[in-house]
C-alpha positions as CSV (number, residue, x, y, z in Angstrom):
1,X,165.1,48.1,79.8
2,X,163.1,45.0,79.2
3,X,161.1,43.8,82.3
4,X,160.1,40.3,83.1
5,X,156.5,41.0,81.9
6,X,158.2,42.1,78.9
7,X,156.9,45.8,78.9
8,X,159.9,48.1,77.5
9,X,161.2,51.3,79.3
10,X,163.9,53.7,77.6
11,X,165.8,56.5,78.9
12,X,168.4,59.0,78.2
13,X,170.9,60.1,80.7
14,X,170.8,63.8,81.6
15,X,173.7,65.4,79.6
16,X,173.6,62.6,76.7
17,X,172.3,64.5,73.1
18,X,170.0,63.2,71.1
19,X,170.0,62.7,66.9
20,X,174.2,63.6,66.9
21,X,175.7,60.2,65.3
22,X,177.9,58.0,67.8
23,X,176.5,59.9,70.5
24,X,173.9,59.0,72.9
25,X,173.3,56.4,76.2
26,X,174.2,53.0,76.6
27,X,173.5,50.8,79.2
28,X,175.7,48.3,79.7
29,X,175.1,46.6,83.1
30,X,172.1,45.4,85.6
31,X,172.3,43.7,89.1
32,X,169.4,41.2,90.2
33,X,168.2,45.1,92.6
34,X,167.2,46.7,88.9
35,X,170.0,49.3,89.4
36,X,171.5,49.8,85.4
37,X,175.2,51.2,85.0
38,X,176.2,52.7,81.7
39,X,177.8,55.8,80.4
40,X,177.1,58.4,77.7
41,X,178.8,60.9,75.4
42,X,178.0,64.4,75.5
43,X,177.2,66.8,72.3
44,X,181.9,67.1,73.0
45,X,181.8,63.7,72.6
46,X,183.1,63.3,75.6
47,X,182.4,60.1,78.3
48,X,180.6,60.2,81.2
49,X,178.9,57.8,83.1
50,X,175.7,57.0,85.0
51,X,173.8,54.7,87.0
52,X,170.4,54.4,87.0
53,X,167.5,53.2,90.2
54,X,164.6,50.9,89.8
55,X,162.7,53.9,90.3
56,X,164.2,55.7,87.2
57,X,166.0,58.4,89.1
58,X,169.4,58.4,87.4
59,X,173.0,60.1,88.6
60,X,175.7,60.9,86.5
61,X,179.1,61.0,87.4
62,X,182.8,61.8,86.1
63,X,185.9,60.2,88.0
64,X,188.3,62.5,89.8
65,X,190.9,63.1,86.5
66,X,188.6,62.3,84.0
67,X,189.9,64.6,80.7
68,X,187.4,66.8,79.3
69,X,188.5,66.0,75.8
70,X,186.8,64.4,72.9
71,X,186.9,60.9,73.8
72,X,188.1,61.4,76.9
73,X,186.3,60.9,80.1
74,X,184.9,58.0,82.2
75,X,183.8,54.9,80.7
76,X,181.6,52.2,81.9
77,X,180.0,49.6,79.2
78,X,180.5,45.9,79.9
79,X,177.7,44.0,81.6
80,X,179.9,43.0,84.7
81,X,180.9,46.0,85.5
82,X,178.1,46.6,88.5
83,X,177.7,43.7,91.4
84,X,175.0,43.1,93.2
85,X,175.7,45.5,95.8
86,X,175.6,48.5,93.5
87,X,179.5,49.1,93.4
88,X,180.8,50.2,89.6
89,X,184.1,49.4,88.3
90,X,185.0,51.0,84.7
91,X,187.7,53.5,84.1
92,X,188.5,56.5,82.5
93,X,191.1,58.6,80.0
94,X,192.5,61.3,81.6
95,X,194.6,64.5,79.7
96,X,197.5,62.8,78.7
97,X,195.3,60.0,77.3
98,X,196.6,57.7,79.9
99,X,193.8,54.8,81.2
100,X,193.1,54.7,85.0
101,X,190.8,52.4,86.7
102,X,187.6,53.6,88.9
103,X,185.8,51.8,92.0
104,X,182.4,53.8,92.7
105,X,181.0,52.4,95.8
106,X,176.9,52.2,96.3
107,X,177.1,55.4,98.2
108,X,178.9,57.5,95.7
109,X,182.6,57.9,96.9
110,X,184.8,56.9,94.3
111,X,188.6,55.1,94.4
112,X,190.8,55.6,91.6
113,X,194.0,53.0,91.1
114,X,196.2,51.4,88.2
115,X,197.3,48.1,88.4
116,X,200.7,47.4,89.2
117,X,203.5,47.7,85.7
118,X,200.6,49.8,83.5
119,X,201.9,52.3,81.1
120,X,201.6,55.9,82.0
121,X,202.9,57.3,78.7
122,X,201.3,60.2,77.4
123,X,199.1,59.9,73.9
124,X,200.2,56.0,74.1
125,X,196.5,54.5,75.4
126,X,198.5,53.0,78.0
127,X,197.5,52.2,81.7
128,X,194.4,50.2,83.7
129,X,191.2,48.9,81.8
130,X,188.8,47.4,85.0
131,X,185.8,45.3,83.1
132,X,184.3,43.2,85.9
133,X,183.4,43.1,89.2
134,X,181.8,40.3,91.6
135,X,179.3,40.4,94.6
136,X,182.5,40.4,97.0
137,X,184.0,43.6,95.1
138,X,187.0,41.6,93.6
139,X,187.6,43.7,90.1
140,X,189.5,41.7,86.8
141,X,190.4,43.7,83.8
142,X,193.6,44.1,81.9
143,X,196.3,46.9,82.1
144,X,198.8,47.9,79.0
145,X,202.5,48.5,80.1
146,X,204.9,50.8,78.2
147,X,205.6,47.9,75.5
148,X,202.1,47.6,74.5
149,X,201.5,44.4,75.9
150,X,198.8,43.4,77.9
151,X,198.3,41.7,81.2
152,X,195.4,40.4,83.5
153,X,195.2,41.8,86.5
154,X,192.4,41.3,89.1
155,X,192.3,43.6,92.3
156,X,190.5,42.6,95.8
157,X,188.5,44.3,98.1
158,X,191.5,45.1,100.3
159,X,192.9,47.0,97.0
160,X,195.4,44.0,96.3
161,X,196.8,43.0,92.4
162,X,197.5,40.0,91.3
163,X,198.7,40.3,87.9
164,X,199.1,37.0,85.0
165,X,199.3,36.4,81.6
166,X,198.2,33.4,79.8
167,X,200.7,30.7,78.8
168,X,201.0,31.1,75.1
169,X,199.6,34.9,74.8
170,X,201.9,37.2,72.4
171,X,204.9,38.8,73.6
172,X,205.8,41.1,70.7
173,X,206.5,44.4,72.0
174,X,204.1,47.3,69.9
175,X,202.1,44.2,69.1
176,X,199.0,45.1,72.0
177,X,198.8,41.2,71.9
178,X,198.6,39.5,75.4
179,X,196.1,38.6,78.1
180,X,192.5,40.2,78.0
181,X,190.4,39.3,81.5
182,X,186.8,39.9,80.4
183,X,184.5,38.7,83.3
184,X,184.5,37.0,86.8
185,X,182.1,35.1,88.9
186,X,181.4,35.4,92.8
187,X,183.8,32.4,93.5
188,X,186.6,34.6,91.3
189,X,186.9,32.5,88.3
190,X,188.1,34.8,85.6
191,X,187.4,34.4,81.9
192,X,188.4,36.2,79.1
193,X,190.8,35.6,76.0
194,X,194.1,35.8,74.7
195,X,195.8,37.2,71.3
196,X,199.0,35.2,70.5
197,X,201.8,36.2,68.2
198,X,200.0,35.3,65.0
199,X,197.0,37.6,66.3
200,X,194.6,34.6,67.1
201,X,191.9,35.0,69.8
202,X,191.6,31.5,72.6
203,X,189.8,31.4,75.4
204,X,191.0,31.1,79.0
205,X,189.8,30.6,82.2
206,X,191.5,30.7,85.6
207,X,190.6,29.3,88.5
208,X,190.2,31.0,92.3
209,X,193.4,29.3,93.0
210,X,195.3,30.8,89.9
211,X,195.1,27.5,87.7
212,X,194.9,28.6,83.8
213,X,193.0,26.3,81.3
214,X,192.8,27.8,77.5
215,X,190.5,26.5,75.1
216,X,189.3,27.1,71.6
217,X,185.3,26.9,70.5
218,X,185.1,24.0,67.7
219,X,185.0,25.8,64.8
220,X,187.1,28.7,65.5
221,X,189.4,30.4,63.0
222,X,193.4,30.0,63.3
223,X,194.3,33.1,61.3
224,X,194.9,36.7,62.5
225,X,191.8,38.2,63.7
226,X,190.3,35.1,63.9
227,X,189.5,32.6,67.3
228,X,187.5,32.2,70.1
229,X,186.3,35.5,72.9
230,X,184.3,34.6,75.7
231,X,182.3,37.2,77.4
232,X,180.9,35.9,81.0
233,X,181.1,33.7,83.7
234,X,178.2,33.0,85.7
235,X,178.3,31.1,89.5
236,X,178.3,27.4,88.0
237,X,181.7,28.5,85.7
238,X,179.4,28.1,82.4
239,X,180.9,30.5,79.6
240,X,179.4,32.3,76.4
241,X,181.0,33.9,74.3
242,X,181.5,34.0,70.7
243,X,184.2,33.2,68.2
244,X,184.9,33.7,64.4
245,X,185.1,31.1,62.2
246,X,187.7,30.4,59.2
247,X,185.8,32.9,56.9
248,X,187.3,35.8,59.1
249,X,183.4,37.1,58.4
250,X,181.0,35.0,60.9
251,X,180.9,34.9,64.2
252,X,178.9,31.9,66.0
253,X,178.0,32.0,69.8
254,X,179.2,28.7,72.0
255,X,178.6,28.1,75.7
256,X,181.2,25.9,77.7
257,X,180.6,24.1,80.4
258,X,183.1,23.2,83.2
């Protein structure tokens, strides 16, 4: 953790082993409180997650269902998956290696759901990826159904889904090509990428009212694997991201404004 007067702190969640490779703590999300959201594998190389006060005292926690597995368990590791509030959205791999969102509210209690048309199964990877959530508690993320496509989704406070899928995102079935929802702002614009059905990466963003406008970073690649993947959102609607250029080697950074 880097404060503004730039003096460094580091920490290891409880639980998370040191000097085993691939292991360890990652913190992958702070609100404007200090709070920090990340997760951690075990010595089983199993997932857990924590979050973190501006005091240092940290909690760990597993979601109800969680598999005890290697590389199972409860992930959180994007940077918008904790809102201002100190609610956590991430989700976790349970027995049957089926994927199941997580809402952890700011006093612990935690909601488990999957988004309407997710896969449930077994061994497949199927089910409800969560990535983001706003200051109002809206949630965006992407789910897989049972033909390994993938969909956005975002889910309000009231537990709602509203599912889409970007116009010109893949529709091969076994392909995993489709809509990927990355980040949302407080308004609830939604930004993220698509892979189409040559495997090329563009950049979306859709508006509060459900309006969808794609876009590619000058520069980007147009073969498989190659394209433009934005990352956040913030309140304005300016995006970063990256993309990968026709070498199918570099990646560049871009912001777009709206």
């Amino acid at each position: 953790m880097l404060a503004p007067d730039g003096r460094f702190s580091t920490f290891t969640a409880p639980g998370a082993p040191i000097g085993f490779e691939y292991e360890g703590t990652g913190a992958g999300s702070i609100n404007d409180a200090g709070t920090i959201a990340g997760g951690y594998q075990d010595a089983s190389y199993v997932y857990h997650s924590f979050v973190r006060a501006r005091d240092g005292k940290i909690t760990t926690f597993d979601a109800p269902g969680a598999g005890t597995e290697a590389y199972q368990g409860t992930s959180i590791w994007t940077t918008g998956a904790l809102n201002p509030a100190g609610a956590i959205t991430g989700y976790y791999a349970d027995a049957n290696w089926v994927y199941h969102g997580f809402l952890r509210a700011p006093d612990g209690k935690i909601t488990t759901f999957d988004a309407p048309g997710a896969g449930a199964d077994p061994g497949d990877g199927e089910g409800t990826d969560p990535l983001s959530i706003n200051a109002n508690g809206t949630i965006t993320g992407y789910l897989q159904d049972t033909n390994w496509l993938t969909h956005g989704f975002s889910r309000s406070p009231d537990g709602k889904f509203t599912t889409f899928d970007v116009p010109g995102a893949g529709t091969v079935v076994g392909s995993w090509e489709g809509t990927y929802p990355v980040a949302i702002n407080p308004a609830g614009a939604i930004t993220g990428y698509y892979a189409d059905a040559s495997w090329v990466y563009h950049g979306f963003v859709r508006a509060p009212d459900g309006k969808i406008t794609t876009f590619d970073a000058p520069g980007a690649g147009t073969e498989s694997g190659q394209g433009t993947v934005p990352h956040s959102i913030n309140p304005a609607g300016v995006i970063t991201g990256d993309y990968i250029d026709t070498s199918g080697m570099m990646h560049h950074g871009f912001l777009r404004t709206p």
